[in-house]
C-alpha positions as CSV (number, residue, x, y, z in Angstrom):
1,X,-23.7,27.0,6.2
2,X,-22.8,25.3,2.7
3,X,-21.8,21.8,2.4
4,X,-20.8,20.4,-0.8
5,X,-21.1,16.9,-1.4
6,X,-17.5,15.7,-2.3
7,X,-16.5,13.8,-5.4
8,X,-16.1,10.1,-5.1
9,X,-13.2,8.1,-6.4
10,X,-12.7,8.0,-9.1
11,X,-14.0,11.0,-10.5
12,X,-11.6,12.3,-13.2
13,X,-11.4,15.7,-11.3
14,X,-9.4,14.2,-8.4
15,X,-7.1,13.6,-11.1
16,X,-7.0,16.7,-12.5
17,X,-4.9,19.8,-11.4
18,X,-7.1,22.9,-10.7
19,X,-6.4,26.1,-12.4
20,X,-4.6,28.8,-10.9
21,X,-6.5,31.3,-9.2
22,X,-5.6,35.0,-10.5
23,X,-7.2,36.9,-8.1
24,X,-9.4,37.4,-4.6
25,X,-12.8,37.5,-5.9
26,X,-16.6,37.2,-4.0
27,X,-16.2,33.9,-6.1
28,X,-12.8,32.8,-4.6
29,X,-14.0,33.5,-0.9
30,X,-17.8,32.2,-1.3
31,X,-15.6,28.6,-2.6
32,X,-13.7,29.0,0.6
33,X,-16.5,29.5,2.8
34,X,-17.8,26.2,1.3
35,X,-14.4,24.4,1.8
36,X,-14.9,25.5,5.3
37,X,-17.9,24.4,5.9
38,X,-17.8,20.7,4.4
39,X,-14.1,20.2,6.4
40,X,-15.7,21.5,9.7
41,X,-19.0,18.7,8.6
42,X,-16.7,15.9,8.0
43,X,-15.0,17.0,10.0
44,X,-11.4,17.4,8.7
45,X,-8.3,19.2,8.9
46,X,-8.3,20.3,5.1
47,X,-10.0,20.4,1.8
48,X,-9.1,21.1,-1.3
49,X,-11.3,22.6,-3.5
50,X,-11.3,20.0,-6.7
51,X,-12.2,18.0,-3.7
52,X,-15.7,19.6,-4.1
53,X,-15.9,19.8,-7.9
54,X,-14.5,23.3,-8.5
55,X,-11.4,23.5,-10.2
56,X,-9.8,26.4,-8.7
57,X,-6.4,26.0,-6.6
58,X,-7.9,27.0,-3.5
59,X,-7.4,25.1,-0.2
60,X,-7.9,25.7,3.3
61,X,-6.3,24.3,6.2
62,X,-7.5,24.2,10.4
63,X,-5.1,21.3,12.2
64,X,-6.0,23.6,15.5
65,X,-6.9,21.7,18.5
66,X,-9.8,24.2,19.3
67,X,-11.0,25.0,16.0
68,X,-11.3,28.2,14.4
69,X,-8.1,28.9,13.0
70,X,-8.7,28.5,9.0
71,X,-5.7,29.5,6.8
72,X,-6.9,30.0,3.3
73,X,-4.5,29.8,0.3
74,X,-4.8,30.0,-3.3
75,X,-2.0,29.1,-5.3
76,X,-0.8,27.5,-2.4
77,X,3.1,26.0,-3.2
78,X,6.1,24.0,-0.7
79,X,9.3,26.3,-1.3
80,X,11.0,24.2,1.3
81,X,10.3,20.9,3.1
82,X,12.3,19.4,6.3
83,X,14.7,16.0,5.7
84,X,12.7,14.6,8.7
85,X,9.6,12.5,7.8
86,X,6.4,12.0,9.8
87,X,4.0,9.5,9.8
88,X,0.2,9.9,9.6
89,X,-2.5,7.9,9.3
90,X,-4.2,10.3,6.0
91,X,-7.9,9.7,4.8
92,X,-10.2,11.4,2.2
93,X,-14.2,12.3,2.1
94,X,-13.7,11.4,-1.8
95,X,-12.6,7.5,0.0
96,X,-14.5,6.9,2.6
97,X,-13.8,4.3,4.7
98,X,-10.0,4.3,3.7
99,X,-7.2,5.6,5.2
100,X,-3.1,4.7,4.8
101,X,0.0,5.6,6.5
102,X,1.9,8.2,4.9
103,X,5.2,9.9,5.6
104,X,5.4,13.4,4.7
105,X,7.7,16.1,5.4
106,X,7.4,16.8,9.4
107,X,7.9,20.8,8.4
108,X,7.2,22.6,4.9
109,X,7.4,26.6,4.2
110,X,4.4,27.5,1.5
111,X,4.5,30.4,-0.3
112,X,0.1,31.4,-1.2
113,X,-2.0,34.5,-1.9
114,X,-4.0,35.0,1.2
115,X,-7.6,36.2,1.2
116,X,-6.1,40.0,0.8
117,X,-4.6,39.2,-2.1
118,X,-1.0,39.0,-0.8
119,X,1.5,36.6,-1.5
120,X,2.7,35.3,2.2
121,X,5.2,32.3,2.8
122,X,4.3,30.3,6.1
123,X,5.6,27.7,8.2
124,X,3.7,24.4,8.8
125,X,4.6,22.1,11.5
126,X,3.2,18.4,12.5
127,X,-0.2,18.1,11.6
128,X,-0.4,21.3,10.1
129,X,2.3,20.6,7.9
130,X,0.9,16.8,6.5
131,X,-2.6,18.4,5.8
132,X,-0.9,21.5,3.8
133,X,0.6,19.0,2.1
134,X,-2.3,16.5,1.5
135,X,-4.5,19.6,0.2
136,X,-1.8,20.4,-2.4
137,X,-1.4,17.3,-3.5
138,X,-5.6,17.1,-4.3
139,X,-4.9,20.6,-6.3
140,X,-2.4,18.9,-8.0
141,X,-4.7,15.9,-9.1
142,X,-3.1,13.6,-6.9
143,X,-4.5,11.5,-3.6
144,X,-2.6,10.5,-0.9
145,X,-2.7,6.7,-1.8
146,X,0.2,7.8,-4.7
147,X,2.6,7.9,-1.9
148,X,2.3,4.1,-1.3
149,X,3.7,1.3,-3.2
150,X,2.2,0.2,-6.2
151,X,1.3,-3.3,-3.8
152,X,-0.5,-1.1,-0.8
153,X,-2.1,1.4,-3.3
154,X,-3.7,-1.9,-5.6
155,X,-5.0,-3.2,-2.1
156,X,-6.2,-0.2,-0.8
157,X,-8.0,0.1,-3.7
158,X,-9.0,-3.2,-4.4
159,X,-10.5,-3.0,-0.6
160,X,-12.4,0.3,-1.5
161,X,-14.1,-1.1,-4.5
162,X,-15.4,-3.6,-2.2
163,X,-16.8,-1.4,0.5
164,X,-18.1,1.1,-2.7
């Protein structure tokens, strides 16, 4: 078992978009393995991997109420996203002690190479859906306070340089 530490706010790499990953290398599945590992610690429902410091676009992804059902995904994009939002109370390890209410798509189809190598395209739904969506949004150098209004994102901060 490998746990990374995570990055803390606000390391310039949470604000950086990871590179794209070309293909399924001992290197690509050792960072998931880690990913895996520090979500399951926390634990989570997601991670991306900039998240831990490597700037790959790798991200994995287990909203399952038992556990044990990891979905891996480099490259990982939305090709489609429902009308109908869902709220949910998001959170990150790189913010601790923060969290914010976020509406996200309630459904989202992602197109990403698996750990074979293929490219697959996969419904989310719920839960599963807002954490896809959370862990793309950390490859793509952005947290999920940037969904909030400038007002709520300055106090959320503001709050989490006081707890910091």
């Amino acid at each position: 078992m490998t746990v990374q530490p995570c990055l803390k706010w606000p390391d310039k790499r949470l604000r950086t978009a990871a590179e794209p990953v070309t293909e399924i290398t001992d290197q690509v599945r050792q960072v998931w393995r880690d990913l895996i590992d520090t979500m399951e610690a926390m634990p989570g429902v997601g991670m991306g991997a900039n998240q831990i410091g490597v700037m790959l676009r790798l991200a994995v992804v287990d909203a399952s109420e038992d556990r044990g059902q990891v979905v891996r995904m480099a490259n990982p994009e939305i090709l489609h996203a429902s009308v109908q939002l869902r709220p949910h109370a998001e959170a990150s390890p790189n913010l601790p002690g923060m969290s914010a209410l976020i509406k996200r798509p309630r459904a989202v189809t992602v197109g990403y190479m698996d750990e074979t190598g293929e490219t697959v395209e996969k419904d989310f739904v719920g839960l599963w859906a807002t954490s896809v969506q959370h862990q793309i949004d950390h490859i793509n150098g952005r947290m999920y306070f940037d969904h909030l209004s400038k007002v709520k994102r300055d106090m959320l901060l503001r709050k989490a340089r006081k707890l910091g």
